[in-house]
Backbone as numpy.savetxt, mean C-alpha at the origin, in Angstrom:
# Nx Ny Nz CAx CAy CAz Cx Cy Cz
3.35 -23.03 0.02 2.53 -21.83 0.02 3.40 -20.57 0.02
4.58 -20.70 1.31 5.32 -19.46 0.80 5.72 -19.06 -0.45
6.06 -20.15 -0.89 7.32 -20.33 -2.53 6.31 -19.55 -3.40
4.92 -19.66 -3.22 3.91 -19.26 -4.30 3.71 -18.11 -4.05
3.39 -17.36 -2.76 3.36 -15.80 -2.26 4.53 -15.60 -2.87
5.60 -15.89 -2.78 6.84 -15.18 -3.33 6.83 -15.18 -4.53
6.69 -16.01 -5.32 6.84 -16.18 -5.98 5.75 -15.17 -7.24
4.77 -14.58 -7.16 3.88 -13.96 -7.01 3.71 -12.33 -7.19
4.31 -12.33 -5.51 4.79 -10.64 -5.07 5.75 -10.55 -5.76
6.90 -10.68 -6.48 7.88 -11.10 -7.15 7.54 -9.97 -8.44
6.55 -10.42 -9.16 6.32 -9.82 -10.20 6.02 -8.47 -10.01
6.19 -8.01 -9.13 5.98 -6.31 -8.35 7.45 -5.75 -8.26
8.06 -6.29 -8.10 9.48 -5.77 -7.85 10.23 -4.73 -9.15
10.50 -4.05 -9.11 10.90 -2.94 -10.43 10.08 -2.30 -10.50
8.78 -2.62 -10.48 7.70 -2.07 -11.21 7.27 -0.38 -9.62
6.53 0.59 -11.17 6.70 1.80 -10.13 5.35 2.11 -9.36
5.52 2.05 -7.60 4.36 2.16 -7.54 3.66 3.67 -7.71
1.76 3.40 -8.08 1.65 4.30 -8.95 0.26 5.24 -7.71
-0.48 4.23 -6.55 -1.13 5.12 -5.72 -1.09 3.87 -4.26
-1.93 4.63 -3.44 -1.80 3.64 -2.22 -3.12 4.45 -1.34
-3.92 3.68 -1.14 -4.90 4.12 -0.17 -5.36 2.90 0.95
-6.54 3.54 1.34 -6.54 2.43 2.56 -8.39 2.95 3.27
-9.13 1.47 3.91 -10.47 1.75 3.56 -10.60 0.99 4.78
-10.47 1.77 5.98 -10.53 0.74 7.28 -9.58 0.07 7.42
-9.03 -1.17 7.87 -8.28 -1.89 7.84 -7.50 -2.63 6.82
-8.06 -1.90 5.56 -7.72 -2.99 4.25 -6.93 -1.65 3.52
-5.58 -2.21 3.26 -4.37 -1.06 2.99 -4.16 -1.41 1.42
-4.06 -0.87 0.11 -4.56 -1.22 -1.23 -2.84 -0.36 -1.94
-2.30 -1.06 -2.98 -1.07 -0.42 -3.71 -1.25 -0.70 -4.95
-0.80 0.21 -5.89 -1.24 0.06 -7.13 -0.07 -0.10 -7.54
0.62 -0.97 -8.76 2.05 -0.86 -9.50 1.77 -1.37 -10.83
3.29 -0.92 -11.52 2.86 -1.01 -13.11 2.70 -0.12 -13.74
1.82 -0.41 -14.89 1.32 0.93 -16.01 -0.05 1.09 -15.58
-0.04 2.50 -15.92 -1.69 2.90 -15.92 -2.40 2.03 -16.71
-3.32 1.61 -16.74 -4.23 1.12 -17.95 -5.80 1.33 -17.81
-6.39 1.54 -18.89 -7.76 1.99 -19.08 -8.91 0.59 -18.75
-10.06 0.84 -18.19 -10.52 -0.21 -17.29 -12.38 0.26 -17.54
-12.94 -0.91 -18.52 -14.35 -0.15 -18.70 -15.14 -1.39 -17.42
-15.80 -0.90 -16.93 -16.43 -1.53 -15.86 -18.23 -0.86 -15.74
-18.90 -1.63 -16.35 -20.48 -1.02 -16.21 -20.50 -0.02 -16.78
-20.31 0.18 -17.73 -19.81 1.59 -18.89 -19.20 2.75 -18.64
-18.56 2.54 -17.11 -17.65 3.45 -16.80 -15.86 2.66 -17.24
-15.34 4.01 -17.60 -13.77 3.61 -17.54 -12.87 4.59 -16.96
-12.21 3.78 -16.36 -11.34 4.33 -15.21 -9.80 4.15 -15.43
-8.63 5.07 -15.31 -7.20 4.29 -15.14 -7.04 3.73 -13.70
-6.79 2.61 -13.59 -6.04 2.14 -12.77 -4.88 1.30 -12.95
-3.99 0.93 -12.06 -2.44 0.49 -12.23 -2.88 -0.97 -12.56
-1.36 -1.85 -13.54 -1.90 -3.02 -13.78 -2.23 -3.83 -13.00
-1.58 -3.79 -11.65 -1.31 -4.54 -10.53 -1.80 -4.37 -9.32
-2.71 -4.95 -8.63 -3.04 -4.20 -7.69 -2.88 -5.03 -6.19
-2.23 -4.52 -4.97 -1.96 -5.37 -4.34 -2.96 -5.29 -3.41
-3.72 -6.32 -2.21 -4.98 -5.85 -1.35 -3.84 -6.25 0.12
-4.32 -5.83 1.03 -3.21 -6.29 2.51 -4.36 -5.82 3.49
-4.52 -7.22 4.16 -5.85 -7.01 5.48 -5.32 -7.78 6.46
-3.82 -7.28 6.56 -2.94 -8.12 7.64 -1.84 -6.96 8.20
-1.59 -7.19 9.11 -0.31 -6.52 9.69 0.71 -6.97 8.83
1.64 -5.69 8.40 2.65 -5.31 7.17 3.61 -4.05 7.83
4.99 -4.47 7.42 5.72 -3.09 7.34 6.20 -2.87 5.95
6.55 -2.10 5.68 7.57 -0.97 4.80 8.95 -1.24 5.18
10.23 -1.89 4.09 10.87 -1.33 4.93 12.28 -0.83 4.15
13.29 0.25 4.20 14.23 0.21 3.29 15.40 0.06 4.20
16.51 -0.67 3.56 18.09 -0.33 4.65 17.91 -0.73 5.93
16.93 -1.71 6.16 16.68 -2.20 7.56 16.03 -1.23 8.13
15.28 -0.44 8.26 14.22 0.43 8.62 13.44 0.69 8.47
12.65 0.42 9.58 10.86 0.74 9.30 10.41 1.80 8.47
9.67 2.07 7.63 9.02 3.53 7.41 7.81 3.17 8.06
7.12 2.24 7.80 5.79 2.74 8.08 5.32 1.01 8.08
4.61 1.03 9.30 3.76 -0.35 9.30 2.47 -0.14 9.61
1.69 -1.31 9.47 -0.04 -1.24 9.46 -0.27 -0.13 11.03
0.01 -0.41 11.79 -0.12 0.13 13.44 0.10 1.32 13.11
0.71 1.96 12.31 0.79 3.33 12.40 -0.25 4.35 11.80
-1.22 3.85 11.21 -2.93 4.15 11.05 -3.55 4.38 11.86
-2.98 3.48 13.49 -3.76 4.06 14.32 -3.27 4.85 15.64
-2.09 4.87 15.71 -1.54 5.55 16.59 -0.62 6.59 16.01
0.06 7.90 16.70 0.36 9.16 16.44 2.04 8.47 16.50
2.83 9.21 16.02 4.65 8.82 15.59 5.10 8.98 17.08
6.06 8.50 17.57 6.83 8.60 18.78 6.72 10.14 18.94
6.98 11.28 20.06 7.28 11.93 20.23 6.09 13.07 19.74
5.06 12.90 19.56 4.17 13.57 18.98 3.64 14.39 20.13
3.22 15.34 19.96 2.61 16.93 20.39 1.81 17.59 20.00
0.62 17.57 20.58 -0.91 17.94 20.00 -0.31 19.37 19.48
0.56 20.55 20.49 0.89 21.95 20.36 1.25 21.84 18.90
2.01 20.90 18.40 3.07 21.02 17.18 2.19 20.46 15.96
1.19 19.03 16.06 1.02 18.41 15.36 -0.46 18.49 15.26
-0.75 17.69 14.12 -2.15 17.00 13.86 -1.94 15.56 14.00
-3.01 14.63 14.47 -3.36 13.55 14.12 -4.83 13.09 14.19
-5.27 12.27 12.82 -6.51 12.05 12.75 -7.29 10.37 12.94
């Protein structure tokens, strides 16, 4: 099962990601080329690739976190209502 996830996510690698949103708990990445998408006689661009994640995930470059699922719901270390926003 891993070999096949990898094997899989794999085909994402190079490719540029192109948006990233998130709908409650379910965190969404788009990669690839734009491409045109008719759906119920609407057409839309969206990326070729689209990844879905409804699991705890980090980010990470050079051995460092940027950003994992938990951080959707809690404010960055060191945060200060005076200085900051969080929503």
């Amino acid at each position: 099962m891993r070999e096949a996830i990898r094997s899989q996510i794999g085909k994402l690698i190079g490719l540029n990601l192109r948006y990233a949103g998130r709908a409650s708990n379910l965190f969404w990445l788009g990669f690839g080329e734009m491409i045109s998408v008719t759906r119920r006689g609407k057409t839309e661009e969206l990326a070729e690739y689209a990844l879905n994640i409804q699991c705890s995930w980090r980010i990470t470059k050079d051995n460092k976190i940027l950003v994992g699922s938990r951080d959707f719901y809690s404010s960055r270390t060191g945060w200060n209502e005076e200085n900051d926003d969080f929503d």
